[in-house]
C-alpha positions in Angstrom: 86.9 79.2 118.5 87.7 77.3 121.4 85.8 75.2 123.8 85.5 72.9 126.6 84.5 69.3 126.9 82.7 67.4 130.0 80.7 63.9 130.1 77.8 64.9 128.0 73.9 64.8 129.1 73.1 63.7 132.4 77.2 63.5 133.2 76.8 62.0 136.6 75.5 58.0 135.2 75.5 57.0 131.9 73.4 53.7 131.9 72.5 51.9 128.6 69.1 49.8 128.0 68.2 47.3 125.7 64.6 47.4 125.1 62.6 45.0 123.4 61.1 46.5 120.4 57.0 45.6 121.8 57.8 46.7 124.7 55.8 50.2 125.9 55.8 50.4 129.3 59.5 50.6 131.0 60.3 53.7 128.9 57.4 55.5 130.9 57.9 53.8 134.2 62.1 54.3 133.9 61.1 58.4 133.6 59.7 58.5 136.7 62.8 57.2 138.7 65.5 59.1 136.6 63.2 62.0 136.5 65.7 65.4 138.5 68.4 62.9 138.8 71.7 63.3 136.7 71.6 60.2 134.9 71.6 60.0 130.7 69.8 57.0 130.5 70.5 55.5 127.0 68.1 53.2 124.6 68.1 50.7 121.8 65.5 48.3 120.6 66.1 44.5 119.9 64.0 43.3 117.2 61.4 40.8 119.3 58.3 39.1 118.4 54.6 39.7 119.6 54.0 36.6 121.7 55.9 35.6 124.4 57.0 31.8 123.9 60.7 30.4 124.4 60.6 30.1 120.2 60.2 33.1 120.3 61.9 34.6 123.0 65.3 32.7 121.9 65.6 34.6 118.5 67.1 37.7 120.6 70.0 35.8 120.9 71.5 36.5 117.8 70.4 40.6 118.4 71.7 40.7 121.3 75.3 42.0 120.4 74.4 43.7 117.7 71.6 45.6 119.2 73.7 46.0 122.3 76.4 47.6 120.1 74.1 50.3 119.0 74.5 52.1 122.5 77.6 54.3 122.9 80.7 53.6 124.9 81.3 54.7 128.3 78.2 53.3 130.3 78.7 52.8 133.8 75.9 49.8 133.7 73.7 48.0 130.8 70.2 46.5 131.4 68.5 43.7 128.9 64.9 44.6 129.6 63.0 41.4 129.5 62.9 39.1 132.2 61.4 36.0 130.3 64.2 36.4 128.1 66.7 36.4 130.5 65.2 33.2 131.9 65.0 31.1 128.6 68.5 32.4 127.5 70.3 32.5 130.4 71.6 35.6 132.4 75.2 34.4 131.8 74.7 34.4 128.2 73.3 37.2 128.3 75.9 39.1 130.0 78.3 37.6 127.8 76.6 38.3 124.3 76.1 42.2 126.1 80.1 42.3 126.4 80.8 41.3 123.5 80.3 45.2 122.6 80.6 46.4 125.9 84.1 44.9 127.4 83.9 45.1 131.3 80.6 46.8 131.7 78.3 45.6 134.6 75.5 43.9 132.7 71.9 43.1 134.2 68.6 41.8 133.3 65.3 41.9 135.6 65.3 38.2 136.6 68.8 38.6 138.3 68.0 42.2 139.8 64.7 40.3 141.0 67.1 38.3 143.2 69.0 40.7 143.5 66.7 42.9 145.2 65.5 39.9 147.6 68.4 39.4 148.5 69.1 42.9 149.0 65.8 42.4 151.3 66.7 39.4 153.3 63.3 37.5 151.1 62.8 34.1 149.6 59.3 33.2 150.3 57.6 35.0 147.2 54.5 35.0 145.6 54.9 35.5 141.6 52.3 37.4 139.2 52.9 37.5 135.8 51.0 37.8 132.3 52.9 34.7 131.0 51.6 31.1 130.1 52.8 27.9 131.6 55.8 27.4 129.4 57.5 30.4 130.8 56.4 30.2 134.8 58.0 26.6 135.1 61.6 27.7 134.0 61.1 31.4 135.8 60.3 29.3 139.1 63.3 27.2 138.4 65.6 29.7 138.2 64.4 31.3 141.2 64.7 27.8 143.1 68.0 28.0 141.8 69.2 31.3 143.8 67.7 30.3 147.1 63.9 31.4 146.4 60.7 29.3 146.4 57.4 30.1 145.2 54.8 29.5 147.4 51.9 31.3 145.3 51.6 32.2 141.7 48.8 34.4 139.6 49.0 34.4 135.8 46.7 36.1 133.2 47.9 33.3 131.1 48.5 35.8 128.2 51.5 35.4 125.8 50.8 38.9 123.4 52.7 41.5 124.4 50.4 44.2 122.6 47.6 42.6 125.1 49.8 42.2 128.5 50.6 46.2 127.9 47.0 46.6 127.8 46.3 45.0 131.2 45.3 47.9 133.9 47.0 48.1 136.8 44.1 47.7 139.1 44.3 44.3 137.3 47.3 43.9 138.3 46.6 44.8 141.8 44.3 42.4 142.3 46.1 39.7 140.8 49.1 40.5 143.7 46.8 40.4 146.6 45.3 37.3 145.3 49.2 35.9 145.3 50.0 37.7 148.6 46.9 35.6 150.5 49.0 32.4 151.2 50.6 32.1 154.3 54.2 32.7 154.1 54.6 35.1 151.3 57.6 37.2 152.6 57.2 39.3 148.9 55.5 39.9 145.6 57.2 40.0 142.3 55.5 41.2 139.4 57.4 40.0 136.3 57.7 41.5 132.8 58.5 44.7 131.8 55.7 45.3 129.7 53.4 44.8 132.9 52.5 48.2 134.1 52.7 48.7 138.3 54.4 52.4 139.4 51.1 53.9 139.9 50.0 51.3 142.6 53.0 49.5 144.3 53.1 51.8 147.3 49.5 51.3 147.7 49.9 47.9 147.5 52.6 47.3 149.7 50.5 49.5 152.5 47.9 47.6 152.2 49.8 43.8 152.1 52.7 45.2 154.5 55.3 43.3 152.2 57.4 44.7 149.6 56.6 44.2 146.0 58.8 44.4 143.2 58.4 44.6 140.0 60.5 43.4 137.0 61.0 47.5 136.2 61.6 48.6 139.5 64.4 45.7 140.3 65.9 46.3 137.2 66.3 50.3 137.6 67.2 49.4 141.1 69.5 47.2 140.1 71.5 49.4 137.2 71.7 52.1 139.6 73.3 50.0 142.1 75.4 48.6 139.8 76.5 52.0 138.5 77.3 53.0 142.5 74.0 55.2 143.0 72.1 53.5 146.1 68.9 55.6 144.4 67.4 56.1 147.8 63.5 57.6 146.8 64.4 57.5 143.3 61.5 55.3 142.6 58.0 53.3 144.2 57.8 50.5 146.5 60.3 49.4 149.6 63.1 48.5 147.5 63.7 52.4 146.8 62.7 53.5 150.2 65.6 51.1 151.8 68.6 52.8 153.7 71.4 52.3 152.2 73.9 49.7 153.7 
């Protein structure tokens, strides 16, 4: 019997994620941007502990080509999905470690699509939310100074359990960004960590504030997409989405 052969599932983008094992939100928020949209959208869990500390957080380093190797060939873009991670290892290293398995691959993480997206904006007057404690936010900020972007406001829930941050409802984290958004000269809101749940309220938020707010999900989809070539124009919430494409 004969047959044919084409690109597989979702033929048009083949993008490949690397989740962290706690993690249960960007799964559900990811299927409502690649929901009717050709993309196969392909996962694998790096083993990651509970609590969110830079002990902790640096053990993924010796996962990351291993776990990274667990996705197939072929990807047109590969996302690490935590954005304190990125900042304690280092998006360099990160990329790096990723292509070890993937040679030549785009390779993001949310931190650098956060700026990214900014950029992508015209913003660097941001006000930051986050679940994290102290020993996170100082290096996050830093790296954000770094690129050109200062934080002029900053909520935490000062929580470091990634079980609990899942947990926190988004009318929680609502509050906590108009809280951040109050001081003069907050051009934007990001919402860091990929755990922290948000779809269900950035356009409301954003209509009420009149800035964009982006969250660590939303940059990074953004981001792959953009990377892949899709501009993803309405693909998912908030301004970043809704932008024209340049």
């Amino acid at each position: 019997m004969t047959y044919e052969l084409d690109q597989g599932a979702g033929a048009a983008l083949r993008l490949g994620l690397i989740l962290l094992s706690v993690d249960e939100t960007l799964e559900y928020e990811a299927r409502q941007v690649m929901a009717g949209h050709e993309v196969n959208l392909l996962h694998a869990r790096i083993p990651a502990r509970g609590d969110v500390t830079t002990e902790d957080l640096e053990t993924m380093t010796g996962e990351m080509t291993a776990t990274a190797a667990l996705l197939p060939n072929g990807l047109d873009a590969v996302g690490y999905a935590c954005t304190s991670g990125a900042t304690i290892i280092g998006a360099d290293r990160v990329e790096a470690l990723v292509q070890m398995a993937h040679p030549g691959v785009p390779v993001t993480n949310p931190l650098s699509a956060a700026i990214a997206a900014l950029g992508e904006l015209g913003l660097r007057r941001i006000a930051l939310v986050s679940p994290y404690i102290e020993e996170i936010t100082r290096p996050m900020r830093a790296a954000l100074a770094d690129h050109g972007i200062e934080t002029v406001s900053e909520v935490s829930f000062g929580q470091k359990n990634e079980h609990t941050v899942a947990r926190i409802t988004e009318r929680s984290t609502q509050a906590a960004i108009v809280e951040a958004a109050g001081r003069p000269g907050v051009e934007a809101v990001f919402t860091s960590c990929t755990n922290l749940r948000s779809f269900g309220i950035l356009d409301e938020v954003e209509a009420e504030l009149g800035v964009p707010v982006i969250s660590s999900n939303s940059a990074l989809l953004w981001h792959m997409l953009t990377l892949a070539g899709e501009p993803a124009m309405g693909w998912g919430p908030g301004r970043l989405f809704g932008r024209k494409a340049a």
